[in-house]
C-alpha positions as a LaTeX table, in Angstrom:
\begin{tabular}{lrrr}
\hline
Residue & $x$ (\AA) & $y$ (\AA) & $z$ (\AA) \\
\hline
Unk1 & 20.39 & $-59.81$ & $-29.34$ \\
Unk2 & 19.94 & $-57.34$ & $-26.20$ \\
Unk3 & 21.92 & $-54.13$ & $-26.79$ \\
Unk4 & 24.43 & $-53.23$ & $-23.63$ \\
Unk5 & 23.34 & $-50.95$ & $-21.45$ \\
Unk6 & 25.08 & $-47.62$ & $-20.46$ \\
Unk7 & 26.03 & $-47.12$ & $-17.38$ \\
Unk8 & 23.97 & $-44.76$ & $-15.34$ \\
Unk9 & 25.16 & $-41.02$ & $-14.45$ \\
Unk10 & 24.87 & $-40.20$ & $-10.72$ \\
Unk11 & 22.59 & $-37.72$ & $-10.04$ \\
Unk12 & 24.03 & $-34.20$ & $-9.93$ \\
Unk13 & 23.47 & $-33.95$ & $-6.09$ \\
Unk14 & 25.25 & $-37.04$ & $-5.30$ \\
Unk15 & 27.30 & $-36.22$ & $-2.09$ \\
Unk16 & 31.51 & $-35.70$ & $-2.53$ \\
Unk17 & 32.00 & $-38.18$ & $-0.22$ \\
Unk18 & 30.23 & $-41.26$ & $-2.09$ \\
Unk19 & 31.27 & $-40.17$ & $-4.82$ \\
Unk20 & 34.70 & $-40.35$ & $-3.87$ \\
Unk21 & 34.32 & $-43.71$ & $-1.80$ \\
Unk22 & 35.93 & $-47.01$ & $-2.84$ \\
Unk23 & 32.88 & $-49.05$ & $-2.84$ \\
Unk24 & 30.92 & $-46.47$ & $-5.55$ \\
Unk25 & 34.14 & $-45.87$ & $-7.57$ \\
Unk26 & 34.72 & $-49.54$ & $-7.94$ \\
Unk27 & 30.75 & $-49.73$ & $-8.70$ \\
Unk28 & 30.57 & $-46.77$ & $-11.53$ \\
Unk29 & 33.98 & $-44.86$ & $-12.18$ \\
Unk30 & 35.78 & $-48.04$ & $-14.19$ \\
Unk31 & 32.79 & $-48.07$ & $-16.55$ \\
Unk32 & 31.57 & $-44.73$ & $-17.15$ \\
Unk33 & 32.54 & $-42.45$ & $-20.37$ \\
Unk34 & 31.30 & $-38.93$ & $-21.12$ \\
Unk35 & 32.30 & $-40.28$ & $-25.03$ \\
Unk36 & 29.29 & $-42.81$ & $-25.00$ \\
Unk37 & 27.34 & $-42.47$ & $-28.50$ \\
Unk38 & 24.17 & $-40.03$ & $-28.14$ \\
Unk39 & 26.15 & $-37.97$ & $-25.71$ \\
Unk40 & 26.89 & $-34.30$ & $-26.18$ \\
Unk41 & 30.79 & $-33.83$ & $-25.81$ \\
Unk42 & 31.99 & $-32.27$ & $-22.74$ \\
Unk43 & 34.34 & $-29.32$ & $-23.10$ \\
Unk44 & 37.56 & $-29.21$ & $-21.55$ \\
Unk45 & 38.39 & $-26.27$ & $-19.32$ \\
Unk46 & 40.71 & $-24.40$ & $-21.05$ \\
Unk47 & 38.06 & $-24.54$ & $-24.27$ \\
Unk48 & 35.34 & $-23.12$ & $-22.48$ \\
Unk49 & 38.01 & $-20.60$ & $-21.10$ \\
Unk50 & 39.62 & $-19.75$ & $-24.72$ \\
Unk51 & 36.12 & $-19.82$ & $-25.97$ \\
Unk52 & 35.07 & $-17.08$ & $-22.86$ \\
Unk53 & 37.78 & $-14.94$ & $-24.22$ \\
Unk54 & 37.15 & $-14.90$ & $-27.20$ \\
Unk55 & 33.62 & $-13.64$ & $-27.58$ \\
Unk56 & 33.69 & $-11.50$ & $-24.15$ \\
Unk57 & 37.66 & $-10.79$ & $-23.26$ \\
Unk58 & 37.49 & $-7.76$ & $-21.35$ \\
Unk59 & 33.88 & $-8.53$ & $-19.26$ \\
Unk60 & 33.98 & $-9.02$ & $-15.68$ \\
Unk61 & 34.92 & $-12.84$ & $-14.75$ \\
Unk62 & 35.95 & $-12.91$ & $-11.30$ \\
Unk63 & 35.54 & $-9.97$ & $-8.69$ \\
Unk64 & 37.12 & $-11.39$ & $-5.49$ \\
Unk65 & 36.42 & $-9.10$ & $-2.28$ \\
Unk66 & 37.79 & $-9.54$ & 1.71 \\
Unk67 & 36.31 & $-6.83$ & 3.33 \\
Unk68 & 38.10 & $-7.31$ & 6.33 \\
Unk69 & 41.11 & $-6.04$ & 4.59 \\
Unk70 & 39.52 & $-3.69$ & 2.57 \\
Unk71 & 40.46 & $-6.22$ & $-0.82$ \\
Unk72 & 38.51 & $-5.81$ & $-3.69$ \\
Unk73 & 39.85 & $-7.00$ & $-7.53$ \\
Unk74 & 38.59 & $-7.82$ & $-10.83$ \\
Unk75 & 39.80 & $-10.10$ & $-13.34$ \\
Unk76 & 38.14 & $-10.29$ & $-16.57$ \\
Unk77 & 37.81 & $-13.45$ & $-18.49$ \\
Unk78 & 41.01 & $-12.34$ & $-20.58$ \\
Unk79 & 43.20 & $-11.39$ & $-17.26$ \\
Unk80 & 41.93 & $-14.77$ & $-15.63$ \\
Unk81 & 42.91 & $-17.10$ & $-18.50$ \\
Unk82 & 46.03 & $-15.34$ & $-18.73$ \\
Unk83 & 47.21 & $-15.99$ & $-15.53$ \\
Unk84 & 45.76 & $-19.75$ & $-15.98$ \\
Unk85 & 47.86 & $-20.13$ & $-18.95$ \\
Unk86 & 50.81 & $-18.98$ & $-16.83$ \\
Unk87 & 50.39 & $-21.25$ & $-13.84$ \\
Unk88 & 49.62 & $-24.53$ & $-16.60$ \\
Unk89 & 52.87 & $-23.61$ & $-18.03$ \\
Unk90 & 54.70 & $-23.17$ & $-14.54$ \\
Unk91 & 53.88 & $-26.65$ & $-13.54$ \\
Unk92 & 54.96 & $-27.90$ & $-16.52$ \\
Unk93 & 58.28 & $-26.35$ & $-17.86$ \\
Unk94 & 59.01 & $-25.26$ & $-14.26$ \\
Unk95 & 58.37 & $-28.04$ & $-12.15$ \\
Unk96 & 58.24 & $-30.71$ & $-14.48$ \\
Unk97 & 54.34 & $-32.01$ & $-13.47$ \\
Unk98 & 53.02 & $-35.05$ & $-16.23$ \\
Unk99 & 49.24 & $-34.81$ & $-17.15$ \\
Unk100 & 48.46 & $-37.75$ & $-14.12$ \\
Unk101 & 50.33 & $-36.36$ & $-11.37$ \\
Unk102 & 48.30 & $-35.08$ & $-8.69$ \\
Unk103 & 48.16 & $-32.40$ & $-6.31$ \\
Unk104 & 47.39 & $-31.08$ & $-2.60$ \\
Unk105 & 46.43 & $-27.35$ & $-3.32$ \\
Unk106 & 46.13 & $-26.41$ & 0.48 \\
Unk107 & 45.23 & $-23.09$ & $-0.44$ \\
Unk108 & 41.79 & $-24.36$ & $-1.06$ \\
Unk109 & 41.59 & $-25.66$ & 2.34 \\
Unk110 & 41.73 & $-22.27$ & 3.74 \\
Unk111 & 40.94 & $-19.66$ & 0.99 \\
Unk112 & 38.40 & $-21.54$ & $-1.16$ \\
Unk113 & 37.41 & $-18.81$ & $-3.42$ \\
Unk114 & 40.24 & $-16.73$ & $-2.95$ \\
Unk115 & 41.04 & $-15.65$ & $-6.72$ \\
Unk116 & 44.68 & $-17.56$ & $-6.94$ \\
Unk117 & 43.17 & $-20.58$ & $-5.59$ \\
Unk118 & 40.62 & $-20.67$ & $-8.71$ \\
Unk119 & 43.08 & $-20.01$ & $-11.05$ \\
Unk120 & 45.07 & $-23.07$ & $-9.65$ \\
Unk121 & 42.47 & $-24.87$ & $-9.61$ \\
Unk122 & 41.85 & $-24.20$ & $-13.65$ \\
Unk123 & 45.87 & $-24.86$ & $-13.96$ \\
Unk124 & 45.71 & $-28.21$ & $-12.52$ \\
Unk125 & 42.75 & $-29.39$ & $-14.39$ \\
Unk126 & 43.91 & $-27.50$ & $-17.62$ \\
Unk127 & 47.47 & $-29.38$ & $-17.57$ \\
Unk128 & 45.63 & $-32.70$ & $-16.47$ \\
Unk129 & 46.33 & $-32.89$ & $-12.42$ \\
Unk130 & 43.69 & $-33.92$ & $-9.96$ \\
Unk131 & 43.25 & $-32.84$ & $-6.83$ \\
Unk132 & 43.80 & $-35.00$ & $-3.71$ \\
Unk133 & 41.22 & $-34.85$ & $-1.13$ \\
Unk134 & 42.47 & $-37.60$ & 0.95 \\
Unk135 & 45.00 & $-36.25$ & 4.16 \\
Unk136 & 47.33 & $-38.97$ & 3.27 \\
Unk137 & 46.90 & $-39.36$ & $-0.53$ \\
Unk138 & 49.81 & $-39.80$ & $-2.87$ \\
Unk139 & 50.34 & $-36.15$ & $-4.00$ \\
Unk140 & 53.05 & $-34.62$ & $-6.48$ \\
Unk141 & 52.67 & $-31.18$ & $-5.61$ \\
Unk142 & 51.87 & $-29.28$ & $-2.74$ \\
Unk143 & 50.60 & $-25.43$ & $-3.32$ \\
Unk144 & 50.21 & $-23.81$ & $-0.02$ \\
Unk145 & 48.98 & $-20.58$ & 1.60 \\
Unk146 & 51.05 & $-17.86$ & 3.35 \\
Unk147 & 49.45 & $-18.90$ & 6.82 \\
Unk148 & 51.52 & $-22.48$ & 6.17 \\
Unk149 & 54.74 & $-21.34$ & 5.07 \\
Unk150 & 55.42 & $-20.02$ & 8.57 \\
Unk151 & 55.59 & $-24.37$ & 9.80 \\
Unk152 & 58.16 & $-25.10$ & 7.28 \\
Unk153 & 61.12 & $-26.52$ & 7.75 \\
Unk154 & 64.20 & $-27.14$ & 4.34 \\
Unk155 & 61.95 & $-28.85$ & 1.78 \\
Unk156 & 65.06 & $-28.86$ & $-0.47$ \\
Unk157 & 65.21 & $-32.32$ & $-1.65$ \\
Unk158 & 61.17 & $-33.42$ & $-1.32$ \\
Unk159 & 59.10 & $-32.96$ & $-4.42$ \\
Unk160 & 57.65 & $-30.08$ & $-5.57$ \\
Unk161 & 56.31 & $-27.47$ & $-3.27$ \\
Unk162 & 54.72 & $-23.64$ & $-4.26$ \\
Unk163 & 53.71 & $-20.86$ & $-1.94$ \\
Unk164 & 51.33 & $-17.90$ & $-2.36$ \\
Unk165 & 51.58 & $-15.26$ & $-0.58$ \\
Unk166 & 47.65 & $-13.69$ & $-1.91$ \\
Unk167 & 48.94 & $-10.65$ & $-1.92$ \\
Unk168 & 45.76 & $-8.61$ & $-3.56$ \\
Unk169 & 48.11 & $-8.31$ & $-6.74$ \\
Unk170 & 49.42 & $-11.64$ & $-6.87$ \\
Unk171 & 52.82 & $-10.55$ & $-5.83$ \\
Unk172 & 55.09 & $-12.89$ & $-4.17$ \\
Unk173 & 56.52 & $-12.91$ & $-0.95$ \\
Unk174 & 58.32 & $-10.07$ & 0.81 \\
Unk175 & 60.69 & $-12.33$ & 2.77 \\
Unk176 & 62.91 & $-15.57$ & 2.14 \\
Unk177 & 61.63 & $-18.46$ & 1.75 \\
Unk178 & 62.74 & $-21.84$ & 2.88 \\
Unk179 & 65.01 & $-23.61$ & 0.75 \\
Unk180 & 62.91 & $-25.99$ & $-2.29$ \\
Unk181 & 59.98 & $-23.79$ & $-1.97$ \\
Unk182 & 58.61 & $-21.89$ & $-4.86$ \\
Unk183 & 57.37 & $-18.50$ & $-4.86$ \\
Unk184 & 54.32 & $-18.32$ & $-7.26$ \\
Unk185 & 53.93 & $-14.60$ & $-7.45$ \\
Unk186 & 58.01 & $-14.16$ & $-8.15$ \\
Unk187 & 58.09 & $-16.73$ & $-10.96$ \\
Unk188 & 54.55 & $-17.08$ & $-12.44$ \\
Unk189 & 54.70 & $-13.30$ & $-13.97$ \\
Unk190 & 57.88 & $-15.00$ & $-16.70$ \\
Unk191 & 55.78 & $-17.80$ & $-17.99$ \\
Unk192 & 54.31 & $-17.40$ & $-21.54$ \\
Unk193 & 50.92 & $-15.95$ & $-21.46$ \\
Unk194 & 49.58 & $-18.86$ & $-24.00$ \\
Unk195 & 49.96 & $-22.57$ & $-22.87$ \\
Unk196 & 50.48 & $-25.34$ & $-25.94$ \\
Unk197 & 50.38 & $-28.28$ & $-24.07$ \\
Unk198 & 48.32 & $-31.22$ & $-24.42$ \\
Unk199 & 44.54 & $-30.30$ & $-22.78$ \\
Unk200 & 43.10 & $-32.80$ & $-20.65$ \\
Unk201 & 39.80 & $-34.71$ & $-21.68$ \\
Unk202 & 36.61 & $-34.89$ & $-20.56$ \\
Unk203 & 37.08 & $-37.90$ & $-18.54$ \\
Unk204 & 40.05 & $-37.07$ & $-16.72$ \\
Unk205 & 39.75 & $-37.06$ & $-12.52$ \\
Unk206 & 39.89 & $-33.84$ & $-11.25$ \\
Unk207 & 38.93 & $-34.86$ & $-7.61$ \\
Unk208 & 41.33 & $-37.87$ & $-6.22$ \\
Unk209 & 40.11 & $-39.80$ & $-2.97$ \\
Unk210 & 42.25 & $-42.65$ & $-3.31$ \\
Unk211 & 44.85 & $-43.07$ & 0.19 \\
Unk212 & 48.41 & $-43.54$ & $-0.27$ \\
Unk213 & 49.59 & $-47.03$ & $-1.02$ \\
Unk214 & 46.16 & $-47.33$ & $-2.58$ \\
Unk215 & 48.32 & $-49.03$ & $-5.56$ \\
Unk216 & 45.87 & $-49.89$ & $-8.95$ \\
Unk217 & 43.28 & $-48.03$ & $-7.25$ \\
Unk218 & 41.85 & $-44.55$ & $-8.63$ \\
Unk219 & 38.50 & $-43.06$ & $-8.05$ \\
Unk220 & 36.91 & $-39.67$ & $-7.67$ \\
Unk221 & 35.20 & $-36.75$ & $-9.50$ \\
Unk222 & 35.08 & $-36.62$ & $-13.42$ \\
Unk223 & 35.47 & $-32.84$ & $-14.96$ \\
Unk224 & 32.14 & $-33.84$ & $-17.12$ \\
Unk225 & 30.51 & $-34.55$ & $-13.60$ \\
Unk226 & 31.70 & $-31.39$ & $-12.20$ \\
Unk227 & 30.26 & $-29.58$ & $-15.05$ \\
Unk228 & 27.10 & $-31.42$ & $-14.33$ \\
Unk229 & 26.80 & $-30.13$ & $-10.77$ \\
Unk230 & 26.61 & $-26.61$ & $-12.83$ \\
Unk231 & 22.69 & $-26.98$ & $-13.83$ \\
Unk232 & 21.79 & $-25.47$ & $-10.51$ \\
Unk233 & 24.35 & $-22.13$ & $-11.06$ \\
Unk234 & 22.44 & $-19.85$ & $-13.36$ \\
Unk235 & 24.05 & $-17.41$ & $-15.92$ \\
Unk236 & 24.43 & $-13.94$ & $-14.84$ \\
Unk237 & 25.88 & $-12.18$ & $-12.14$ \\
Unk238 & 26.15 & $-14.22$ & $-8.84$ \\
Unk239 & 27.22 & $-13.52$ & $-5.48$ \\
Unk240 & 29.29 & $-16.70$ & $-3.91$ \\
Unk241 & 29.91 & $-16.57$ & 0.18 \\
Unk242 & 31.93 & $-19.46$ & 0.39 \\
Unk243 & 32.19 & $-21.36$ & 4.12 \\
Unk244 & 34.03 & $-19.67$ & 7.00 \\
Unk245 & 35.67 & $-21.77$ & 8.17 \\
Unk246 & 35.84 & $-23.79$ & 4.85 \\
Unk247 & 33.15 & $-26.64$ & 5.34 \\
Unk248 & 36.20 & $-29.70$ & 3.84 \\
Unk249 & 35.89 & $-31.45$ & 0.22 \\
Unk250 & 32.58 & $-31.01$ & 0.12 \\
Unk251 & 32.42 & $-26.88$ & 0.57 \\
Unk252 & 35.68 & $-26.64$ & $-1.83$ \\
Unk253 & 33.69 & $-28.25$ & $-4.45$ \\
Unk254 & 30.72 & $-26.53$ & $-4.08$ \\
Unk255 & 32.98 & $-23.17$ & $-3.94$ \\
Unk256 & 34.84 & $-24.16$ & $-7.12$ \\
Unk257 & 31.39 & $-25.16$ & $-8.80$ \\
Unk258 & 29.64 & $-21.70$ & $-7.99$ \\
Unk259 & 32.89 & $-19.57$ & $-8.32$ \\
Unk260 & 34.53 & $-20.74$ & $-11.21$ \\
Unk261 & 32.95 & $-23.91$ & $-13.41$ \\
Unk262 & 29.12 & $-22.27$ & $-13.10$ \\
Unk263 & 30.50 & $-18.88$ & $-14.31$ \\
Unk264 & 32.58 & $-20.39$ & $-17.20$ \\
Unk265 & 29.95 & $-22.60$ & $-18.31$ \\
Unk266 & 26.83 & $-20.37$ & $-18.33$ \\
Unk267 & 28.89 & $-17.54$ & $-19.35$ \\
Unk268 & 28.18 & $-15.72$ & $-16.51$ \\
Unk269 & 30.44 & $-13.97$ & $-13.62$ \\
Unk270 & 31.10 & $-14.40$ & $-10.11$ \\
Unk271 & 31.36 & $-11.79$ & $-6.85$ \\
Unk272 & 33.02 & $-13.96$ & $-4.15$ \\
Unk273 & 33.03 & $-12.39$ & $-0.96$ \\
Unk274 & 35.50 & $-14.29$ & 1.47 \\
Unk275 & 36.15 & $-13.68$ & 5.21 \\
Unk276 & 33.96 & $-12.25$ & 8.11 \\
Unk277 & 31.51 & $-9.27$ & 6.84 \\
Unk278 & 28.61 & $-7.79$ & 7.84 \\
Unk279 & 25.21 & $-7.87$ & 6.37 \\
Unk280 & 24.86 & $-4.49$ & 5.65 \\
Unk281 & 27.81 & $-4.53$ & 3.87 \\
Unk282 & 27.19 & $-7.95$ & 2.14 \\
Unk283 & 24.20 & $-6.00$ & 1.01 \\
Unk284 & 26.35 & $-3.10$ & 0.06 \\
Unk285 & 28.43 & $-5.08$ & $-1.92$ \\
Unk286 & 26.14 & $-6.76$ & $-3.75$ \\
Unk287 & 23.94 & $-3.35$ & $-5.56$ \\
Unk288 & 27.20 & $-2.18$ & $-6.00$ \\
Unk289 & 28.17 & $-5.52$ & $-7.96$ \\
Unk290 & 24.89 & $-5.70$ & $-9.39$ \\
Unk291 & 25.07 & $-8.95$ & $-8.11$ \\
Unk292 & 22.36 & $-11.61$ & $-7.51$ \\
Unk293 & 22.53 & $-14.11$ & $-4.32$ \\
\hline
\end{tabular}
């Protein structure tokens, strides 16, 4: 009697946007499982982060810099969990977001490796959201920039919607905002600092590239295959330029991947340098970082 056969992994360099298209999700994501026997299991996000903490708290995890505005901070792997635990409980107990839901976090559209937009990104996943990558997708949440606050109208009454101002601090805005719009650095400070809620698993969808009306129909990027895109990121200290302009799907994820998932998985750190900057001073930046390219 022939045993069944596993289904086959996609190689690590697969492209976003196959992986993300009907025709290979309907092909591989129904039948693949990161829990298939002989397999190593695949650590959730907030493990790896708890586990980061716990054997080197107060080292270096994140060192964001915009030279163009003179912007330079550090979060450790303590400070960055902390505020990850504080956004995973905001969408929760705040805004009421089910492990499921998904979201459109704009923010990566335009500040890829800003630090907020990582530690969203680590929320969402953490509490069990994907992330749409489709302009029309079905999305539950909306977490904006300050550039696209300044377009809108009364949201009072649509569903959820956060904005971030990235001040350097993570403050929150200086001026109103329009009615049924969150301000993320005004009520993320108040959440606990520890989030209890269910994790997500391995084989949750942290990438979503199914359209609206799509009904039935769900395919897109496993967190065990974005952890599998990690093999190229080595441990250490790394310097990250993401694109400028951000390069779409495709140059978030390999942003996220070298900024945040590489880092957390290799136990390494990250310098992202974001914005227009010389090379001298890239160079500059990076013996001061002690940072390799």
């Amino acid at each position: 009697m022939s045993r069944p056969r596993a289904p086959r992994r996609p190689p690590a360099h697969t492209p976003l946007s196959r992986l993300l298209s009907p025709a290979y999700g309907a092909r591989y994501r129904a039948t693949v499982s990161t829990s298939r026997p002989g397999t190593r299991p695949v650590p959730p996000i907030h493990r790896l982060l708890r586990e980061r903490r716990r054997r080197h708290g107060g080292d270096p995890l994140v060192t964001y810099y915009r030279p163009a505005d003179g912007i330079r901070i550090e979060l450790s792997a303590t400070t960055f969990a902390g505020w990850v635990d504080k956004t995973a409980n905001l969408l929760v107990d705040d805004l009421g977001l089910d492990p499921g839901d998904r979201a459109r976090l704009g923010l990566a559209e335009h500040h890829p490796g800003h630090w907020v937009t990582l530690v969203w990104t680590a929320a969402l996943w953490q509490v069990g959201l994907g992330i749409v990558t489709e302009p029309d997708a079905r999305a539950d949440l909306l977490v904006l920039g300050p550039e696209a606050v300044e377009g809108l109208a009364d949201l009072a009454g649509a569903g959820p919607v956060v904005a971030c101002s990235l001040h350097p601090l993570g403050l929150g805005f200086t001026r109103p905002l329009p009615a049924g719009v969150t301000d993320f650095g005004a009520e993320v400070p108040a959440q606990p600092d520890a989030y209890v809620g269910p994790p997500a698993g391995p084989d949750e969808i942290v990438y979503v590239g199914a359209p609206a009306g799509a009904e039935g129909i769900e395919y897109g990027l496993r967190w065990s295959e974005v952890i599998d895109r990690t093999s190229a990121v080595s441990s250490g200290r790394r310097l990250v330029r993401p694109a400028d302009p951000p390069a779409g799907p495709a140059g978030q994820l390999a942003t996220v991947v070298e900024a945040l998932v590489g880092p957390v998985v290799h136990d390494g750190s990250v310098v992202v340098v974001e914005g227009p900057v010389g090379d001298d001073e890239l160079g500059r930046i990076r013996r001061a970082e002690h940072a390799d390219v």
